[in-house]
Backbone bond lengths (Angstrom), bond angles and torsions (degrees), N, CA, C in turn:
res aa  C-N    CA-C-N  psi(-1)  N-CA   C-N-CA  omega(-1)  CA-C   N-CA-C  phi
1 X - - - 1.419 - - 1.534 110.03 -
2 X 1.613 123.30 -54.60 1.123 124.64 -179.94 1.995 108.52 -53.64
3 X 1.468 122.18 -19.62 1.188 122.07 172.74 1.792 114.82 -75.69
4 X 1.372 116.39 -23.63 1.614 108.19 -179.26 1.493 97.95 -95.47
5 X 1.342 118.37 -23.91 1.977 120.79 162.94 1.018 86.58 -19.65
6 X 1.986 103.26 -84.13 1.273 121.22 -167.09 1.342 152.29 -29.11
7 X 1.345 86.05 -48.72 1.847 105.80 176.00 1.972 101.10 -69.90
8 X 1.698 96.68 -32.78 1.780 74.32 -178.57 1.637 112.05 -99.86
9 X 1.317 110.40 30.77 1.460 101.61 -166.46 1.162 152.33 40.61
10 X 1.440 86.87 50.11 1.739 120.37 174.96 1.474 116.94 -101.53
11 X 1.084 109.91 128.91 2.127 111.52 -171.71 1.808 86.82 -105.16
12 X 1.402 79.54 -164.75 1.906 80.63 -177.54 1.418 105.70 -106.27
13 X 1.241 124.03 22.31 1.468 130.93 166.88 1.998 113.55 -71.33
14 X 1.860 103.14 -30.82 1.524 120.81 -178.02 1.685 79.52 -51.84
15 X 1.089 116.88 -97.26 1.468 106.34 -161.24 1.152 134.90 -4.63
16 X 1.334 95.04 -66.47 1.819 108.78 -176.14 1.604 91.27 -56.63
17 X 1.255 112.35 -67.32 1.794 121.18 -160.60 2.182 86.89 -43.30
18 X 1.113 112.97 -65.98 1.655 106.93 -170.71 1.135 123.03 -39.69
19 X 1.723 102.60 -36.63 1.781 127.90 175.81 2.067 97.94 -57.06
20 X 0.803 93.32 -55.46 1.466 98.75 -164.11 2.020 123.44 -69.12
21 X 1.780 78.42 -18.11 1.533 102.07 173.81 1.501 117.85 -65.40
22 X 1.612 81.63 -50.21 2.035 91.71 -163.57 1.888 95.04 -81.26
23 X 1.263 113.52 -16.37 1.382 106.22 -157.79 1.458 89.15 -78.36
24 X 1.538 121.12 -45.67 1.720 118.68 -178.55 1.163 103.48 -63.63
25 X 1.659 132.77 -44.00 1.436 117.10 -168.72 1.754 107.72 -59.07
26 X 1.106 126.36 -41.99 0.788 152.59 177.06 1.683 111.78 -35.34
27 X 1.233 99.14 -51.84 1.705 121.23 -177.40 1.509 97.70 -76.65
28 X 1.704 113.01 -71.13 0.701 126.11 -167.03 2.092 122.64 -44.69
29 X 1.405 92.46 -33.44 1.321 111.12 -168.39 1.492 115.53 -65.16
30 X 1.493 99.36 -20.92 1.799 124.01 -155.67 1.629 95.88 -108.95
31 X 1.377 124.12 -49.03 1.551 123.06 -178.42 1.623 108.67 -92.64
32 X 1.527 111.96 -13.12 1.941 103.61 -167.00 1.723 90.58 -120.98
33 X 1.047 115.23 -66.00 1.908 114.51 -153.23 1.444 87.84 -84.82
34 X 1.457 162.77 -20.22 1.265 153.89 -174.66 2.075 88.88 -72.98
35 X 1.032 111.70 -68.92 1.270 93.84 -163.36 1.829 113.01 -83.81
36 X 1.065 108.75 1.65 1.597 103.69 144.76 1.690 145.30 -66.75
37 X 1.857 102.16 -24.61 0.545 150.62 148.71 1.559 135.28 -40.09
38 X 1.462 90.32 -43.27 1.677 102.53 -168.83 1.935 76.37 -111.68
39 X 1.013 129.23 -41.10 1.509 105.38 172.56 1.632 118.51 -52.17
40 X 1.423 90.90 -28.19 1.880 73.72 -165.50 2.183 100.25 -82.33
41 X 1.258 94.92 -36.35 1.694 93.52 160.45 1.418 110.86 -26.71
42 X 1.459 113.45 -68.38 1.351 122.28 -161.37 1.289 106.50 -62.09
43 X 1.389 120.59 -54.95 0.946 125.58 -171.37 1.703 108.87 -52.53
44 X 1.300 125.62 -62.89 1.695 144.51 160.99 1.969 100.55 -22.95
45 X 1.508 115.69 -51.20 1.536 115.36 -161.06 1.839 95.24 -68.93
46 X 1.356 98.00 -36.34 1.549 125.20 -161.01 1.559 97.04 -67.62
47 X 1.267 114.69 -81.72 1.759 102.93 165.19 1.596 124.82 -48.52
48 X 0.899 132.45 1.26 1.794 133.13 -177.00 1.518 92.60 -104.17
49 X 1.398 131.91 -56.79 1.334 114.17 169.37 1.522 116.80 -73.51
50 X 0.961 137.00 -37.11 1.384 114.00 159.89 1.177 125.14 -52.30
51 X 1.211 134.55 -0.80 1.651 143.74 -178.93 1.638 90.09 -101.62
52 X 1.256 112.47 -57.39 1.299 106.43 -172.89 1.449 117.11 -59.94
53 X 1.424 103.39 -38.08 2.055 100.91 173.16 0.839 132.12 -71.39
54 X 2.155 122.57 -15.92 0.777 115.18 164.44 1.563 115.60 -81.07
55 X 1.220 129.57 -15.72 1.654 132.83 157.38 1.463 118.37 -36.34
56 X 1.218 100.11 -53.06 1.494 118.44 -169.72 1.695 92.53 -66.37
57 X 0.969 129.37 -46.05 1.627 145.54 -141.53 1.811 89.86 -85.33
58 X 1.451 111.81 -64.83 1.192 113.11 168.42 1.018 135.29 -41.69
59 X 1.535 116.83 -45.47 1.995 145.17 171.82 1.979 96.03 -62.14
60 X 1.150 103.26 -28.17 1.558 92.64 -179.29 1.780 106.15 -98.28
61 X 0.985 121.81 -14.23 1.282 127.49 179.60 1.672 112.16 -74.47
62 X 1.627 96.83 -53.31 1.395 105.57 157.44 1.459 132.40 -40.78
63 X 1.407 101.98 -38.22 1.405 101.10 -165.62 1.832 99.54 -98.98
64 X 1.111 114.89 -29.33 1.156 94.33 168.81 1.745 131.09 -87.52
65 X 1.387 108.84 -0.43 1.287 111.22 144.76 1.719 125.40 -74.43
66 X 1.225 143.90 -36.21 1.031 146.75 108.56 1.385 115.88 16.81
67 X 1.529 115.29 -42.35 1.419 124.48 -152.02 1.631 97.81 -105.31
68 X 1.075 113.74 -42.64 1.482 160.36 -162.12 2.047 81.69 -64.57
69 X 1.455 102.01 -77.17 1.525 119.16 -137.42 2.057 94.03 -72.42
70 X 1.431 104.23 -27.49 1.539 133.60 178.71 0.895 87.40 -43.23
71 X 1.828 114.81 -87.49 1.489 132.03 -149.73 1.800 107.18 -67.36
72 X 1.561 95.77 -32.47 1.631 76.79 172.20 1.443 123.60 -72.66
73 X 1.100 117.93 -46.27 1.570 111.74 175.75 1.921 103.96 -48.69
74 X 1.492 120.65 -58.58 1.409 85.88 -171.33 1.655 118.38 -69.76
75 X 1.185 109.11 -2.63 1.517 100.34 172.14 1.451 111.60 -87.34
76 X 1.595 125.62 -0.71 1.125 120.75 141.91 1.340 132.70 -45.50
77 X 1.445 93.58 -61.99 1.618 132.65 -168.14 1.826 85.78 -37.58
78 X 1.595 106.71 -77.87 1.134 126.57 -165.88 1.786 123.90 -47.59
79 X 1.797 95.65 -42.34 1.254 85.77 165.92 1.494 126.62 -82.79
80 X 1.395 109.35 2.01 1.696 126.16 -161.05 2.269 84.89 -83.66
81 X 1.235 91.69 -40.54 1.786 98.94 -171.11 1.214 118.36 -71.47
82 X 1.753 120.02 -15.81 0.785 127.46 -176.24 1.643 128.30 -79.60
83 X 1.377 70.90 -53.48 1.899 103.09 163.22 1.533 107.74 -36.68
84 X 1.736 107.16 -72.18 1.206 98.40 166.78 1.182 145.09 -59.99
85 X 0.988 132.30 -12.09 1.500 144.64 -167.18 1.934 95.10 -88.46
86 X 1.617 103.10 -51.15 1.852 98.10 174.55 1.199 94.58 -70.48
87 X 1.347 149.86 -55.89 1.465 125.96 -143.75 2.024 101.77 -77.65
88 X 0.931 112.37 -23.53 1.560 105.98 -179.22 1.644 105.50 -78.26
89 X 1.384 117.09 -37.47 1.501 116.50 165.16 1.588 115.85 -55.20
90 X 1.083 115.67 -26.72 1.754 128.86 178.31 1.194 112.49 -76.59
91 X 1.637 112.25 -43.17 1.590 101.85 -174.56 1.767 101.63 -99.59
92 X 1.471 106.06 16.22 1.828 112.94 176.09 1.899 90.76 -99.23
93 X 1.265 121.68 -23.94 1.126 103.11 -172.11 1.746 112.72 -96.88
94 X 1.676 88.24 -24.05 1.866 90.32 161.34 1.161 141.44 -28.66
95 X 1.947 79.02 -63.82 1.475 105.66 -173.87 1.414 95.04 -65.55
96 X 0.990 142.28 -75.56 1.625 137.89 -177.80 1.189 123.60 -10.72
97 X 2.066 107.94 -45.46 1.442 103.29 -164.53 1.475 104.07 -89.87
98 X 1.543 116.93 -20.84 1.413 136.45 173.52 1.717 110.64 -51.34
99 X 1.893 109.99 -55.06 1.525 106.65 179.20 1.379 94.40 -73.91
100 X 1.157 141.49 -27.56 1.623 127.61 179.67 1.308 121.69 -54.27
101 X 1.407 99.27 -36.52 1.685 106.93 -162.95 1.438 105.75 -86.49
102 X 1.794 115.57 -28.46 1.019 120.92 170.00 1.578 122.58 -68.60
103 X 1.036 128.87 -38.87 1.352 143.48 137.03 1.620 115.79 -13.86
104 X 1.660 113.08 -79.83 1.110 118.86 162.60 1.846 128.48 -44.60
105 X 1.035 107.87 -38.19 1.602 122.37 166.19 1.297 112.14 -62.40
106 X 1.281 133.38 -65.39 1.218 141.14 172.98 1.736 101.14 -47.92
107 X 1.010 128.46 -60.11 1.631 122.25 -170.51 0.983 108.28 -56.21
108 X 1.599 123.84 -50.56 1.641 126.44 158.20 0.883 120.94 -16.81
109 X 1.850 110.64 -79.87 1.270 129.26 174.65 1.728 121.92 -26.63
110 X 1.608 94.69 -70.14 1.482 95.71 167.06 1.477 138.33 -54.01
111 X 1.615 105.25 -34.17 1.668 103.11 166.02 1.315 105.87 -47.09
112 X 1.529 119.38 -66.08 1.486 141.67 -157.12 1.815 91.39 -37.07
113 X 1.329 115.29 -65.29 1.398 141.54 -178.23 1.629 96.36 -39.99
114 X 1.132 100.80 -74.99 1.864 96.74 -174.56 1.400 107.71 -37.85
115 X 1.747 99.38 -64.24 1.256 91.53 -161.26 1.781 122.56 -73.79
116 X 1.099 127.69 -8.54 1.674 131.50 128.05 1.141 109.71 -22.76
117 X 1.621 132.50 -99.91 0.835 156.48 177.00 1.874 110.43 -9.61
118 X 1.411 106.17 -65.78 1.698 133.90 160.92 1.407 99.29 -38.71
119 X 1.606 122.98 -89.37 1.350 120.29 -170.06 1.380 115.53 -42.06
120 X 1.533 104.09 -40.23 1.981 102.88 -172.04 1.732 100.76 -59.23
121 X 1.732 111.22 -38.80 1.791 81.46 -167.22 1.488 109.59 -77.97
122 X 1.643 120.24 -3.80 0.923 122.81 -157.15 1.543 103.77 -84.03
123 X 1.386 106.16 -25.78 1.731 109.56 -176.11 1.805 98.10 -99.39
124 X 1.245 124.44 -5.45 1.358 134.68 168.00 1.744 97.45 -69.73
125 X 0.861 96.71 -40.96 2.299 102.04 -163.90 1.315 87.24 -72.09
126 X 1.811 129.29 -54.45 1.018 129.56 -162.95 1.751 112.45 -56.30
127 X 1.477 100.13 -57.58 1.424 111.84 -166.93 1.605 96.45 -50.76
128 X 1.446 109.46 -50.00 1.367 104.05 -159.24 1.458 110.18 -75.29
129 X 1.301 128.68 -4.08 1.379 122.58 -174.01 1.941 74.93 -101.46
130 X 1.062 145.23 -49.08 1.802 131.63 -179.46 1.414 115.87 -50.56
131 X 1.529 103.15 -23.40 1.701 94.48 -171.46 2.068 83.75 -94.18
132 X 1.306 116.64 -65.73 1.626 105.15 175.52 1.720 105.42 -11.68
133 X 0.918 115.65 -84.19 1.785 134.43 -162.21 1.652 102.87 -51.49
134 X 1.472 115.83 -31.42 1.005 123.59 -172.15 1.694 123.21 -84.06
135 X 1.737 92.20 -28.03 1.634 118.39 -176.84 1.712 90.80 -76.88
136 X 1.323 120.12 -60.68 1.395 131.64 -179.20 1.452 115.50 -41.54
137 X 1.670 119.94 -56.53 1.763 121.54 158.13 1.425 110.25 -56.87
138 X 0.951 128.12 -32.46 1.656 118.57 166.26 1.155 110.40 -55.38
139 X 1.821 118.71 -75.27 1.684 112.53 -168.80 1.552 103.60 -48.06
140 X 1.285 126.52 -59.61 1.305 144.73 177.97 1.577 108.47 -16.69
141 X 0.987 113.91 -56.76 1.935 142.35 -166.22 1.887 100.48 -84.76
142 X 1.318 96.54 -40.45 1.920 100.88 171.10 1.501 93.54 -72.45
143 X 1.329 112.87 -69.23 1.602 98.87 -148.87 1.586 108.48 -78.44
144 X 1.294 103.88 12.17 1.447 86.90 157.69 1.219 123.17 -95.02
145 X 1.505 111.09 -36.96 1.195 105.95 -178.68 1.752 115.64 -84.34
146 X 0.923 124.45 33.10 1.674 141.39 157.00 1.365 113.06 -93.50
147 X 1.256 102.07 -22.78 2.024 96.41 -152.66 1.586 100.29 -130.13
């Protein structure tokens, strides 16, 4: 054994030095890399729920857009019903003021008509009592000058 030491150039100090290796790793492993160790754990648990909260965070974002996109359409809906409901009352009150006015036009109309109608017999009575009076100064104007 002390001949393959040899060949690799190992004295009997490797021992001790190996002894002294494993005995610090050993130490070392328990007071230095154990709680490096448990940091990087922490650290690892620490990012997986923050991945996970932001999931959760997102899943609620979702849903209250979801919630969001819902209420707007029926507050579409609602103002879309509304709209209609005034604009058919608008063209119900149109129409109203439209047969009113037509109403009113027509009564116009018809006064206008009467009173046409009125003046014509009235200048009819006239003419015909001007042409009478007028037929009468005619014979009147003949038979005098005949006789």
């Amino acid at each position: 054994m002390s001949a393959v030491l040899e060949q690799l150039g190992l004295d009997s100090t490797f021992f001790i030095q190996f002894g002294i290796f494993a005995a610090l790793f050993f130490i070392l492993s328990r007071s230095y890399f154990r709680p490096f160790l448990h940091l990087f754990e922490l650290r690892h648990q620490k990012t997986v729920e923050d991945r996970e909260s932001a999931e959760k965070l997102v899943k609620q974002a979702e849903q209250k857009l979801t919630e969001y996109t819902r209420r707007l359409s029926e507050e579409r809906l609602a103002i879309r019903q509304e709209f209609e409901k005034a604009l058919a009352e608008a063209k119900k009150e149109e129409a109203s003021l439209l047969a009113h006015a037509r109403e009113d036009a027509k009564k116009i109309t018809q006064e206008a008509n009467d009173s046409i109608l009125k003046q014509r017999d009235q200048l009819k009575e006239a003419l015909n009592k001007d042409v009478e009076k007028l037929a009468q100064e005619i014979s009147e104007k003949l038979l005098s000058r005949n006789g």
